[in-house]
C-alpha positions in Angstrom: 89.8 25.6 76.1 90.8 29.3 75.4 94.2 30.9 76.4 92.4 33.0 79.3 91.1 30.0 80.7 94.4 28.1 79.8 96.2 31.0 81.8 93.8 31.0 84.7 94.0 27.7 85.2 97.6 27.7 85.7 97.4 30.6 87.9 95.2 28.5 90.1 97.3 25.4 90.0 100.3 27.5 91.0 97.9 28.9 94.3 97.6 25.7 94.9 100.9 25.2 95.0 101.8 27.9 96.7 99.2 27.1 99.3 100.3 24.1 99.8 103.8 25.6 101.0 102.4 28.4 103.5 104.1 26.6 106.2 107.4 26.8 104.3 107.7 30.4 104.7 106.3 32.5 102.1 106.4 35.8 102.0 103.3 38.4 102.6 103.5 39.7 99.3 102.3 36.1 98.1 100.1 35.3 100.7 98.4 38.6 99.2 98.5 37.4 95.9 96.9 34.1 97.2 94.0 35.8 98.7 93.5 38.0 95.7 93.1 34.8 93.5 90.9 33.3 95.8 88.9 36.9 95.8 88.6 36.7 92.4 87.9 32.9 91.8 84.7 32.9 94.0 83.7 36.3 92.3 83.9 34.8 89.1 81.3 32.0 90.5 79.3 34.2 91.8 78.8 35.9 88.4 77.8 32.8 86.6 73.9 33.2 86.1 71.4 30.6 87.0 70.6 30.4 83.7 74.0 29.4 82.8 74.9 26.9 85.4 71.1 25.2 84.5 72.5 25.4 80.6 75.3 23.3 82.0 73.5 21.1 84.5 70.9 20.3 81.0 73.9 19.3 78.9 75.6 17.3 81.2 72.9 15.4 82.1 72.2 14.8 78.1 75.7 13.8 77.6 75.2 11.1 80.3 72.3 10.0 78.7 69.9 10.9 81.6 67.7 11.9 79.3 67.5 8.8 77.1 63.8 6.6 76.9 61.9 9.1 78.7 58.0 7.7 79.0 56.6 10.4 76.5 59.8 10.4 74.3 57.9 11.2 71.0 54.7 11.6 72.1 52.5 14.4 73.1 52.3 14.8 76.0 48.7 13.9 77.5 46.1 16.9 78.3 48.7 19.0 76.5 46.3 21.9 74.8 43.4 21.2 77.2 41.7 23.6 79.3 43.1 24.7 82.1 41.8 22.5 85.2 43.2 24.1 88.8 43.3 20.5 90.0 44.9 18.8 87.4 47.7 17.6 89.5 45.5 15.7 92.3 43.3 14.4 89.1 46.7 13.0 88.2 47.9 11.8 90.7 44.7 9.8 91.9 44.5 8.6 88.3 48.1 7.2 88.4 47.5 5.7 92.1 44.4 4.4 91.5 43.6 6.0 94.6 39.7 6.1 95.8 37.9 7.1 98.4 41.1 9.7 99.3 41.5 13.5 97.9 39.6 16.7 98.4 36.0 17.0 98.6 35.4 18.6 95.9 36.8 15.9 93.4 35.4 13.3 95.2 32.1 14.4 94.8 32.5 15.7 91.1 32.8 12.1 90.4 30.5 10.7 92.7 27.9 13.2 91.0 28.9 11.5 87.8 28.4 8.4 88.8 25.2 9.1 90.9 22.5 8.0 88.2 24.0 4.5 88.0 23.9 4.2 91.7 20.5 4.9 91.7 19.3 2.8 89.1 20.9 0.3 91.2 18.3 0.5 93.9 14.8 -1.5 94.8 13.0 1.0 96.7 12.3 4.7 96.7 13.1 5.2 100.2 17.1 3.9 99.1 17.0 6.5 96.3 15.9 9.1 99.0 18.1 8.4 101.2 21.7 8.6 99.3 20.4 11.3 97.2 19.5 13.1 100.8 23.2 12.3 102.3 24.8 13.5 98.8 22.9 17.0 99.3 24.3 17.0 102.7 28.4 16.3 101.9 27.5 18.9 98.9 26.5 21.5 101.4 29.3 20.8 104.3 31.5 20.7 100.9 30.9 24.2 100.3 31.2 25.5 103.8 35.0 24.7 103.2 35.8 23.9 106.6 38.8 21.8 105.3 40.0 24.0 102.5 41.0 22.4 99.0 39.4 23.4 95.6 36.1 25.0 95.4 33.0 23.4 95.3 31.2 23.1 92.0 29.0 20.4 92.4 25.4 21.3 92.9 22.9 19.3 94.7 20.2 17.2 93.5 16.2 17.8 93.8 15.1 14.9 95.6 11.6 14.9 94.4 12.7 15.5 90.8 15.4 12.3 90.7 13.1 10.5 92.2 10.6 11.2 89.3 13.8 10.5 86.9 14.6 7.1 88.4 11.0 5.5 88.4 10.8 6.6 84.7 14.5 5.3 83.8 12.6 1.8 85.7 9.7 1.8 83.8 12.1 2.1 80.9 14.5 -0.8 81.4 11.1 -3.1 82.6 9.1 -2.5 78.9 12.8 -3.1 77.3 13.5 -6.4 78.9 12.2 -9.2 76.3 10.0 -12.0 77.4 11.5 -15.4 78.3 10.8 -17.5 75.4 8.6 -20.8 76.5 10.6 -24.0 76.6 9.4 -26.0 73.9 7.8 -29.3 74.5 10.0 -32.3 73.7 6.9 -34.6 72.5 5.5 -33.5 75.6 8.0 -35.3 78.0 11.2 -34.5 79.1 14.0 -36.7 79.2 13.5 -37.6 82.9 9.7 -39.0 82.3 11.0 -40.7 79.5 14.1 -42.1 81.1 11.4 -43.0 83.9 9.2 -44.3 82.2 11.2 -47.0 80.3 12.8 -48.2 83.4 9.2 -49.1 85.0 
Protein backbone atom coordinates (compact mmCIF):
# COMPACT_ATOMS: atom_id res chain seq x y z
CA UNK A 1 0.00 0.00 0.00
CA UNK A 2 1.40 3.45 -0.85
CA UNK A 3 2.10 6.27 1.73
CA UNK A 4 -1.03 8.30 0.42
CA UNK A 5 -3.17 5.57 0.94
CA UNK A 6 -1.16 4.60 4.24
CA UNK A 7 -1.93 8.31 5.32
CA UNK A 8 -5.55 8.35 4.29
CA UNK A 9 -6.28 5.50 5.88
CA UNK A 10 -5.18 6.76 9.18
CA UNK A 11 -6.93 9.91 8.63
CA UNK A 12 -10.09 7.82 8.38
CA UNK A 13 -9.43 5.62 11.33
CA UNK A 14 -8.90 8.75 13.41
CA UNK A 15 -12.69 10.14 11.87
CA UNK A 16 -13.79 7.26 13.12
CA UNK A 17 -12.49 7.85 16.22
CA UNK A 18 -13.36 11.03 16.57
CA UNK A 19 -16.89 10.17 15.47
CA UNK A 20 -17.18 7.87 17.83
CA UNK A 21 -16.65 10.68 20.61
CA UNK A 22 -19.13 13.43 19.20
CA UNK A 23 -21.11 13.03 22.31
CA UNK A 24 -18.01 13.70 24.41
CA UNK A 25 -17.83 17.20 23.31
CA UNK A 26 -15.80 18.05 20.42
CA UNK A 27 -15.38 21.06 19.18
CA UNK A 28 -16.95 22.62 15.72
CA UNK A 29 -13.69 23.02 14.26
CA UNK A 30 -13.54 19.11 14.20
CA UNK A 31 -16.86 18.27 13.54
CA UNK A 32 -15.88 20.42 10.35
CA UNK A 33 -12.99 18.50 9.71
CA UNK A 34 -15.23 15.30 10.07
CA UNK A 35 -17.55 16.35 7.50
CA UNK A 36 -14.84 17.44 5.10
CA UNK A 37 -13.32 13.85 5.24
CA UNK A 38 -16.47 12.37 4.77
CA UNK A 39 -17.01 15.02 1.66
CA UNK A 40 -14.03 13.87 0.34
CA UNK A 41 -14.18 10.00 0.95
CA UNK A 42 -17.48 9.59 -0.94
CA UNK A 43 -16.07 11.97 -3.76
CA UNK A 44 -13.28 9.78 -4.11
CA UNK A 45 -15.89 6.83 -4.77
CA UNK A 46 -17.68 8.56 -6.89
CA UNK A 47 -14.61 9.05 -9.15
CA UNK A 48 -13.76 5.45 -9.42
CA UNK A 49 -14.87 4.44 -13.04
CA UNK A 50 -17.02 1.52 -13.83
CA UNK A 51 -14.38 0.28 -15.59
CA UNK A 52 -12.26 0.16 -12.69
CA UNK A 53 -14.51 -1.16 -10.01
CA UNK A 54 -15.48 -4.16 -12.87
CA UNK A 55 -11.37 -4.51 -13.14
CA UNK A 56 -11.70 -5.22 -9.41
CA UNK A 57 -14.87 -7.10 -9.24
CA UNK A 58 -12.91 -9.59 -12.33
CA UNK A 59 -9.84 -10.06 -10.16
CA UNK A 60 -11.44 -10.77 -7.16
CA UNK A 61 -13.60 -13.15 -8.43
CA UNK A 62 -10.38 -14.98 -10.15
CA UNK A 63 -8.56 -14.92 -6.95
CA UNK A 64 -11.47 -16.82 -5.32
CA UNK A 65 -11.41 -19.17 -7.98
CA UNK A 66 -14.91 -18.35 -9.36
CA UNK A 67 -13.68 -18.71 -12.46
CA UNK A 68 -12.03 -22.14 -12.22
CA UNK A 69 -13.62 -25.39 -14.51
CA UNK A 70 -15.82 -23.20 -16.56
CA UNK A 71 -17.83 -25.63 -19.15
CA UNK A 72 -15.90 -24.19 -22.28
CA UNK A 73 -12.53 -23.84 -20.31
CA UNK A 74 -10.25 -24.50 -23.39
CA UNK A 75 -12.59 -24.89 -25.88
CA UNK A 76 -14.08 -22.77 -28.50
CA UNK A 77 -16.78 -21.70 -27.87
CA UNK A 78 -19.74 -23.26 -30.00
CA UNK A 79 -21.21 -21.13 -33.11
CA UNK A 80 -18.29 -18.90 -32.35
CA UNK A 81 -17.42 -17.35 -36.17
CA UNK A 82 -20.88 -18.29 -37.49
CA UNK A 83 -23.18 -16.10 -39.20
CA UNK A 84 -25.06 -14.00 -37.41
CA UNK A 85 -28.65 -15.55 -36.62
CA UNK A 86 -31.11 -12.75 -34.82
CA UNK A 87 -32.56 -15.73 -32.84
CA UNK A 88 -29.68 -17.45 -31.80
CA UNK A 89 -30.55 -17.11 -28.16
CA UNK A 90 -34.18 -18.85 -28.36
CA UNK A 91 -32.36 -21.51 -30.82
CA UNK A 92 -30.31 -21.96 -27.66
CA UNK A 93 -32.18 -22.10 -25.32
CA UNK A 94 -34.76 -24.59 -26.84
CA UNK A 95 -31.77 -26.66 -27.80
CA UNK A 96 -30.48 -26.81 -24.16
CA UNK A 97 -34.28 -27.39 -22.76
CA UNK A 98 -35.14 -29.72 -25.13
CA UNK A 99 -38.11 -27.75 -25.38
CA UNK A 100 -40.80 -28.59 -28.32
CA UNK A 101 -43.86 -27.54 -29.33
CA UNK A 102 -43.02 -23.93 -27.31
CA UNK A 103 -41.21 -20.67 -28.94
CA UNK A 104 -42.04 -18.20 -31.60
CA UNK A 105 -43.68 -19.05 -34.71
CA UNK A 106 -41.33 -18.46 -36.76
CA UNK A 107 -38.81 -21.13 -35.44
CA UNK A 108 -41.35 -23.48 -34.98
CA UNK A 109 -42.19 -23.64 -38.41
CA UNK A 110 -38.58 -23.25 -39.82
CA UNK A 111 -38.19 -26.60 -38.40
CA UNK A 112 -41.41 -27.98 -39.03
CA UNK A 113 -40.62 -27.00 -42.77
CA UNK A 114 -37.52 -29.06 -42.47
CA UNK A 115 -38.95 -31.80 -41.25
CA UNK A 116 -42.13 -31.62 -43.53
CA UNK A 117 -40.93 -34.15 -46.42
CA UNK A 118 -40.47 -36.91 -43.83
CA UNK A 119 -43.91 -36.33 -42.46
CA UNK A 120 -45.26 -36.70 -45.67
CA UNK A 121 -43.67 -39.66 -46.82
CA UNK A 122 -45.17 -40.87 -43.70
CA UNK A 123 -48.66 -40.87 -45.11
CA UNK A 124 -51.19 -43.60 -46.97
CA UNK A 125 -53.29 -41.38 -48.79
CA UNK A 126 -53.25 -38.18 -50.81
CA UNK A 127 -55.99 -36.65 -49.16
CA UNK A 128 -53.49 -36.82 -45.57
CA UNK A 129 -50.72 -35.18 -47.64
CA UNK A 130 -53.32 -32.42 -48.68
CA UNK A 131 -54.47 -31.82 -45.73
CA UNK A 132 -51.25 -31.04 -43.45
CA UNK A 133 -49.59 -29.44 -46.29
CA UNK A 134 -53.06 -27.21 -46.50
CA UNK A 135 -52.87 -26.45 -42.51
CA UNK A 136 -48.90 -25.71 -42.83
CA UNK A 137 -49.79 -22.99 -45.66
CA UNK A 138 -52.31 -21.62 -43.28
CA UNK A 139 -49.98 -21.26 -39.79
CA UNK A 140 -47.28 -19.85 -42.62
CA UNK A 141 -49.71 -17.17 -43.68
CA UNK A 142 -51.25 -16.25 -39.98
CA UNK A 143 -47.25 -16.48 -39.25
CA UNK A 144 -46.65 -13.61 -41.29
CA UNK A 145 -49.50 -11.46 -40.28
CA UNK A 146 -47.43 -11.13 -37.01
CA UNK A 147 -50.30 -10.73 -34.81
CA UNK A 148 -48.09 -12.01 -31.88
CA UNK A 149 -44.78 -10.44 -32.67
CA UNK A 150 -41.44 -12.46 -32.42
CA UNK A 151 -38.93 -12.85 -35.39
CA UNK A 152 -39.90 -12.50 -38.89
CA UNK A 153 -41.31 -14.97 -40.95
CA UNK A 154 -39.10 -16.60 -43.53
CA UNK A 155 -40.68 -19.71 -44.15
CA UNK A 156 -42.51 -19.89 -47.41
CA UNK A 157 -45.43 -22.04 -48.15
CA UNK A 158 -45.65 -25.08 -50.09
CA UNK A 159 -47.57 -25.72 -53.59
CA UNK A 160 -49.99 -28.25 -52.77
CA UNK A 161 -50.32 -29.61 -56.17
CA UNK A 162 -46.63 -29.66 -56.78
CA UNK A 163 -45.67 -31.81 -53.22
CA UNK A 164 -48.18 -33.79 -53.94
CA UNK A 165 -46.58 -34.64 -57.34
CA UNK A 166 -43.15 -34.96 -55.25
CA UNK A 167 -44.47 -37.41 -52.67
CA UNK A 168 -46.20 -39.94 -55.17
CA UNK A 169 -42.78 -39.99 -57.02
CA UNK A 170 -40.57 -40.22 -53.68
CA UNK A 171 -43.51 -43.57 -53.24
CA UNK A 172 -42.99 -44.92 -56.46
CA UNK A 173 -39.38 -44.63 -55.54
CA UNK A 174 -39.08 -46.44 -52.18
CA UNK A 175 -41.87 -49.24 -53.71
CA UNK A 176 -39.24 -50.31 -56.97
CA UNK A 177 -36.35 -50.17 -54.16
CA UNK A 178 -37.92 -52.47 -51.73
CA UNK A 179 -36.35 -56.14 -52.61
CA UNK A 180 -38.57 -59.06 -53.01
CA UNK A 181 -39.13 -61.51 -50.15
CA UNK A 182 -37.06 -64.38 -50.89
CA UNK A 183 -39.28 -67.81 -51.15
CA UNK A 184 -38.90 -70.16 -48.16
CA UNK A 185 -37.20 -73.00 -49.34
CA UNK A 186 -38.71 -76.35 -49.21
CA UNK A 187 -37.40 -78.66 -46.42
CA UNK A 188 -37.92 -82.00 -48.64
CA UNK A 189 -41.15 -80.66 -49.09
CA UNK A 190 -42.47 -80.96 -45.50
CA UNK A 191 -42.06 -78.88 -42.61
CA UNK A 192 -41.19 -79.99 -39.44
CA UNK A 193 -44.90 -80.02 -38.21
CA UNK A 194 -46.07 -82.63 -41.11
CA UNK A 195 -43.15 -84.55 -40.33
CA UNK A 196 -43.44 -84.43 -36.55
CA UNK A 197 -47.23 -85.42 -37.54
CA UNK A 198 -46.76 -87.70 -39.48
CA UNK A 199 -44.45 -90.01 -37.41
CA UNK A 200 -46.71 -89.79 -34.47
CA UNK A 201 -49.74 -91.37 -36.68
Amino acid sequence: MGTGAGDFRKRLERAAEVRSYRGAGISAEEEAALDALDAQEREKRRKVSDAARAEYLVRDAMAQGKFDNLKYAGKPIPGLGESYDPDWWVKGLIQRENISGLGPAAILLRGEDAELDAKLDAQYTEQQVRDILQDFNRRVVDARRQLQGGPPVITKTRDVEEEVERWRTRRATRVEDVPPEPEPEPEHGRTWWKRLWRGAG
